[in-house]
C-alpha positions in Angstrom: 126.3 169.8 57.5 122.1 170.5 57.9 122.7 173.6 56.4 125.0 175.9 54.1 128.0 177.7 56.3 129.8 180.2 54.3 133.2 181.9 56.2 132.7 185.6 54.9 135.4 186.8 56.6 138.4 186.8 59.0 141.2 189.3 60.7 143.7 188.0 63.5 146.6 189.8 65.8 150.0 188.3 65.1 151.1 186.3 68.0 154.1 186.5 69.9 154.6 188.5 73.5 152.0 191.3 73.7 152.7 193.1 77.1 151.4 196.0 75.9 148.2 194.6 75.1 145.5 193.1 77.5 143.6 190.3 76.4 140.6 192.7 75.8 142.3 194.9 73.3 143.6 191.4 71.2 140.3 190.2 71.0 139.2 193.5 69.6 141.5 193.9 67.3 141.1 190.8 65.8 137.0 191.5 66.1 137.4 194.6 64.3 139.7 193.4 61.4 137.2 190.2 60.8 134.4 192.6 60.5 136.3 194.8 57.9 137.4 191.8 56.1 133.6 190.5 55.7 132.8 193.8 54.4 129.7 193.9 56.9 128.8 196.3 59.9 128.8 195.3 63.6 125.3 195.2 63.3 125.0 192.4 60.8 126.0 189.9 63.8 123.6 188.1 65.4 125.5 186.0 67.7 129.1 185.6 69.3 131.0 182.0 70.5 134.6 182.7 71.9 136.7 179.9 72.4 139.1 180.6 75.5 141.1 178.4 78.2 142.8 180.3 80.9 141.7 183.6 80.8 139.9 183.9 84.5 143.1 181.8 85.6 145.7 184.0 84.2 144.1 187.3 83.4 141.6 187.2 86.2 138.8 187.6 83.5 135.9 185.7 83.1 132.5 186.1 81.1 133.9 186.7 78.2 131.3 186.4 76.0 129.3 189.0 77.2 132.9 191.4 77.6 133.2 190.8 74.0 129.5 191.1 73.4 130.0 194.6 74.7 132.5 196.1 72.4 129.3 195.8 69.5 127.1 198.4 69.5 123.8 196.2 70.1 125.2 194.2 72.1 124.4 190.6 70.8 123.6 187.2 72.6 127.2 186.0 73.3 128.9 182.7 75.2 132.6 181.3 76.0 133.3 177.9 75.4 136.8 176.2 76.9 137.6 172.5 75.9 141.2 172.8 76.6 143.4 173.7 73.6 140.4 172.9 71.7 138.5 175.8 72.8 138.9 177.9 69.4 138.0 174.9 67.3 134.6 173.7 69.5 134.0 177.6 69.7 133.4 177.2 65.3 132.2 173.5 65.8 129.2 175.7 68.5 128.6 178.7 66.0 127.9 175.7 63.4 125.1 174.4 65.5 123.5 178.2 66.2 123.7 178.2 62.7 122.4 175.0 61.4 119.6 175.2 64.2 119.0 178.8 61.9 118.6 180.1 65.9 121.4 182.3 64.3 122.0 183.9 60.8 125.6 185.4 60.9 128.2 184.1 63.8 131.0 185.5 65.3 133.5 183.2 66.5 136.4 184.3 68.0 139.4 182.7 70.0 141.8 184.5 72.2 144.9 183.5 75.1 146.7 186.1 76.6 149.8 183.7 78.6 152.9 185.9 78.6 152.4 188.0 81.2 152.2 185.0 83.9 155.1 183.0 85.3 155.8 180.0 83.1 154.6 177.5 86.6 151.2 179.2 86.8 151.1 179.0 83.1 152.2 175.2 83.3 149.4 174.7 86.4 146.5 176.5 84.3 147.6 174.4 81.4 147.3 171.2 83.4 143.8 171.9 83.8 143.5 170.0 80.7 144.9 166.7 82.1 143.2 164.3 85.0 143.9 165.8 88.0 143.1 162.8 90.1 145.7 160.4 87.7 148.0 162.5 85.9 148.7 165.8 88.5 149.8 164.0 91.4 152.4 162.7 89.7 153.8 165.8 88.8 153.3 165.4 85.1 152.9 168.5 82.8 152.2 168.3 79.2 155.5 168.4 78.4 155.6 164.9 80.6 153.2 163.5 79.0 154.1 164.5 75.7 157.6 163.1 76.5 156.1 159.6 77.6 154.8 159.2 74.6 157.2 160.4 72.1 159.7 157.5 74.6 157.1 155.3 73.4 156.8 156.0 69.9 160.7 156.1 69.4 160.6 152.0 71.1 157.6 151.2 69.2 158.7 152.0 65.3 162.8 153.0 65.9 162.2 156.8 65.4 165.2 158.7 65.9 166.0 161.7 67.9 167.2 163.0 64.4 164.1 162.5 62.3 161.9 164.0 65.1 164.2 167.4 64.7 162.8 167.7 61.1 159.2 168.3 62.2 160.1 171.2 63.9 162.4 172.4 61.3 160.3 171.8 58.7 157.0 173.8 60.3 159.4 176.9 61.1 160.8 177.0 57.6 157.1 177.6 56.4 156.3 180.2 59.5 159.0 182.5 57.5 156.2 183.4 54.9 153.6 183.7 57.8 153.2 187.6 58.6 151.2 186.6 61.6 153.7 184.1 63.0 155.5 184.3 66.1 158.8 183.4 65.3 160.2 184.1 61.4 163.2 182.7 61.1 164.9 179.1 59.9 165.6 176.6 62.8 167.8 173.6 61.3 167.2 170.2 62.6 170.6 169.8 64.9 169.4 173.2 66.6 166.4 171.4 67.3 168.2 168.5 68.2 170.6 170.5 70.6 168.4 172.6 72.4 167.6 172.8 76.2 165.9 169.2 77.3 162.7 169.5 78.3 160.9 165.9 78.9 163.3 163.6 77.6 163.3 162.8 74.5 161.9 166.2 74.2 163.4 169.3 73.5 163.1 172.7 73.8 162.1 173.1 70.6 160.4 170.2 69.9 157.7 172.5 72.0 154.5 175.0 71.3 155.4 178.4 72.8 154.0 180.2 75.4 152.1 183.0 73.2 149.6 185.6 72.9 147.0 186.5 70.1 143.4 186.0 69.2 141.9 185.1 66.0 138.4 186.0 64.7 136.1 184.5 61.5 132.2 185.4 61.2 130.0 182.8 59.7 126.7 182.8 57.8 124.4 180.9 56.4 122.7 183.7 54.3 125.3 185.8 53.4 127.2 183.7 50.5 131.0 183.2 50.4 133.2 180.9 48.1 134.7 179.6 51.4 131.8 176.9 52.7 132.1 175.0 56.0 132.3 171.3 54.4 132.3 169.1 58.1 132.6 170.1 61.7 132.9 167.5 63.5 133.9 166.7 67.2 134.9 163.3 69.4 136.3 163.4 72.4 138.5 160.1 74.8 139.6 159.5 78.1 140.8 162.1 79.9 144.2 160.4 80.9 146.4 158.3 79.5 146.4 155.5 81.5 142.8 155.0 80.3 143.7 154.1 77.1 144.8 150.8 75.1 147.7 152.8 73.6 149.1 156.1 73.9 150.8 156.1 70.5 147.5 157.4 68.6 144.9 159.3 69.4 141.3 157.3 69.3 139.6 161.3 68.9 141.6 162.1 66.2 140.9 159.2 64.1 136.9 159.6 64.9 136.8 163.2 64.1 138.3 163.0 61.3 137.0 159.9 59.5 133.4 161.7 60.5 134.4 164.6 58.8 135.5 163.1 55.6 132.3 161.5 55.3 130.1 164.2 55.8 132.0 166.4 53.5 131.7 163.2 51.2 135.4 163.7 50.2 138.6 160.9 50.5 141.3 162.1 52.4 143.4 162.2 48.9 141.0 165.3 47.6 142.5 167.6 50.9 145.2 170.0 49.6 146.3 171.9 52.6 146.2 170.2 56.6 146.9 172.8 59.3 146.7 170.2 62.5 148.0 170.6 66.3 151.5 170.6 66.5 151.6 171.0 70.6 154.9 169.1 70.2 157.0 167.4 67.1 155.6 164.2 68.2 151.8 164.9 67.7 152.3 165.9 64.2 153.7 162.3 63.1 150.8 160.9 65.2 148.1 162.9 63.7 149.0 162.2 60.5 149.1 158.4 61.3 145.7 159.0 62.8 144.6 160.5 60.0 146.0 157.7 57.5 148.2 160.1 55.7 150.8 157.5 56.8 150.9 153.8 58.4 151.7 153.6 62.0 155.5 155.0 62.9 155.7 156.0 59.5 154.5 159.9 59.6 158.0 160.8 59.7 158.3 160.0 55.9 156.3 162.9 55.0 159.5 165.5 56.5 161.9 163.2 55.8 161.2 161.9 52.0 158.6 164.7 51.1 156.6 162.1 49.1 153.3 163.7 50.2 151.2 166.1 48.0 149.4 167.9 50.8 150.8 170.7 52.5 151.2 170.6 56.1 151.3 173.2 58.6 151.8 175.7 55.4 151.2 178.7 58.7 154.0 177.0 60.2 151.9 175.1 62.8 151.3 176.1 66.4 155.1 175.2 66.5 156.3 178.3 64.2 153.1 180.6 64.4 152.5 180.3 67.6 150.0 178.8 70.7 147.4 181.1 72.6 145.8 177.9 73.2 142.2 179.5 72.9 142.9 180.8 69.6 144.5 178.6 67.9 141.2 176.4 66.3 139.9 179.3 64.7 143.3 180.8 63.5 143.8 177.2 61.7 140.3 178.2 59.7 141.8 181.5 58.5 144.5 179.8 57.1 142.7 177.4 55.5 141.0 179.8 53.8 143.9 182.1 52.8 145.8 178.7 51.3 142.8 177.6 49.6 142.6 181.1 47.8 146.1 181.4 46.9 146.3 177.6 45.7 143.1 177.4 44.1 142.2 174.0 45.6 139.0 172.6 46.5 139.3 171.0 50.1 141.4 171.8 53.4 141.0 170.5 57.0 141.7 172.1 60.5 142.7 169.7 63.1 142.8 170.7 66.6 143.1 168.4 70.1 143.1 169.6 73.4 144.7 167.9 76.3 146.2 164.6 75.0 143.9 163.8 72.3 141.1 164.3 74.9 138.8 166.8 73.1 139.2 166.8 69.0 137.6 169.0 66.4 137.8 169.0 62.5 136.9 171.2 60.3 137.0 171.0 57.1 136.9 174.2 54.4 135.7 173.8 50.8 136.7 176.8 47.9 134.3 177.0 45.2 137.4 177.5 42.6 136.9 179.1 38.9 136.5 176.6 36.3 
């Protein structure tokens, strides 16, 4: 980073099915508890990014940055940012530049989805917004397709088992339970996950994200001091489709972005105590990790299955268990971090969030200035 970034504060809805609530009144509650958090006024922000995908699709609202801009009483410069299911984590990876630039002192960032109150085929057609829609869309994929294509490769490649995959899911509900904020609270066992409703073979239902809605809010500064500090932001992005790429298997983005962002934290990957990465579907997790060299190729599933791996994964429960309003799920993953980090008393966490297939991916990753 050019600069010190502090996260001063935070607030978020709990996400689930909000019919009662417009996506208006979830970004301002999560506005208004991010503000109180920071123990600042509205008036101590001097800018706004929110990160969101569908919301002119589904909501029929647009401009949301000034629409957000508006619920402050001075009404501050203010933009929207959409990269897919990235949107909340390039909305941070923007506010970082405002700030570094010093063309801002103290950020909002916000993300925010509202999806429930659609039908699940204009959810799935907004969604595939995020794929090639000269390759991928006429051939009726979805990214539960595509997701399913390469989970059927992954299980030929290394002999993965429909079994072992069930234990990602499991395993990322079972820490959701602890999660106030989470969607769903409750234990799924691994032969539910196994047994549920097919979706995109070898897919299950629950080997999927849910349809959710929330938003999620942090403010950054450079000048007002916080033990939280933004160690990295980084970004790198792919080829749009799959059949672009020499393998679909791992994730060329992922690998980039987070390599970047170890080195300009200046950390190893063995000094991060808590991940919270994109969890779209059971198979992304092992990949990430792989990506990530947290485990040799085909062998991410040994993290569930043997537990041999300090780090804590997906300690929110992932968007899997917590839930996935796709636009606010990057800067959600921030206020976790932070929370973990407190309660742990570690030095080093790191936010991992794609959009599309790998397409878009940002990492962020949080340092806590612990007590000696």
């Amino acid at each position: 980073m050019n600069a010190d970034v502090f996260l001063v504060g935070s607030g978020q809805t709990r996400f689930g099915e909000w019919w009662d609530k417009s996506l208006p009144a979830l970004i301002e509650e999560a506005v208004s508890a991010a503000i109180t958090d920071a123990g600042i006024t509205a008036l101590d922000i001097d800018a706004i990014v929110i990160g969101n995908m569908i919301g002119q699709q589904i909501s029929g609202q647009g401009q949301l940055g000034a629409m957000t801009s508006a619920l402050l009483p001075h009404r501050p410069p203010a933009l929207r940012v959409e990269a897919a299911c990235a949107s909340g984590s390039v909305a941070v990876h923007t506010a970082c530049a405002l700030l570094e630039s010093k063309r801002a002192e103290t950020v909002l960032v916000v993300g925010a989805e509202k999806m429930t109150d659609a039908e699940n085929t204009a959810i799935a057609s907004a969604l595939m917004g995020a794929g090639d829609s000269e390759r991928d869309a006429p051939a009726g994929l979805t990214f539960p397709g595509i997701f399913g294509l390469i989970a059927s490769r992954y299980m030929h490649d290394y002999g993965l088992t429909r079994e072992e995959l069930s234990l990602v899911s499991s395993r990322h509900h079972e820490h959701a339970k602890a999660n106030p904020y989470a969607q769903f609270r409750s234990s799924v066992s691994p032969e539910s996950v196994s047994s549920s409703a097919p979706v995109a073979d070898p897919l299950r239902l629950l080997d999927c994200s849910p349809i959710s809605d929330g938003a999620a809010a942090i403010i950054l500064s450079r000048t007002r001091k916080s033990p939280l500090r933004l160690a990295a932001s980084q970004l790198a992005t792919d080829a749009l489709s799959l059949a672009e790429r020499p393998t679909i298997t791992s994730f060329a983005a992922t690998r980039d972005a987070f390599c970047r962002a170890c080195e300009e934290a200046e950390i190893d990957r063995k000094e991060i105590a808590h991940l919270e990465l994109h969890d779209c579907f059971s198979i992304a997790a092992l990949i990430n990790l792989e990506d990530m060299q947290f485990a040799d190729p085909g062998q991410g599933i040994g993290i569930y299955r043997d537990g041999l791996q300090e780090m804590s994964v997906n300690l929110s429960g992932g968007l899997k268990g917590c839930g996935h309003p796709v636009g606010a799920t990057g800067v959600k993953q921030i206020r976790d971090l932070a929370k973990q980090l407190k309660a742990s008393k570690q030095r080093f966490g790191a936010a991992h969030n794609f959009g599309g297939a790998g397409a878009t991916c940002c990492v962020h990753i949080l340092e806590h200035a612990c007590e000696p």
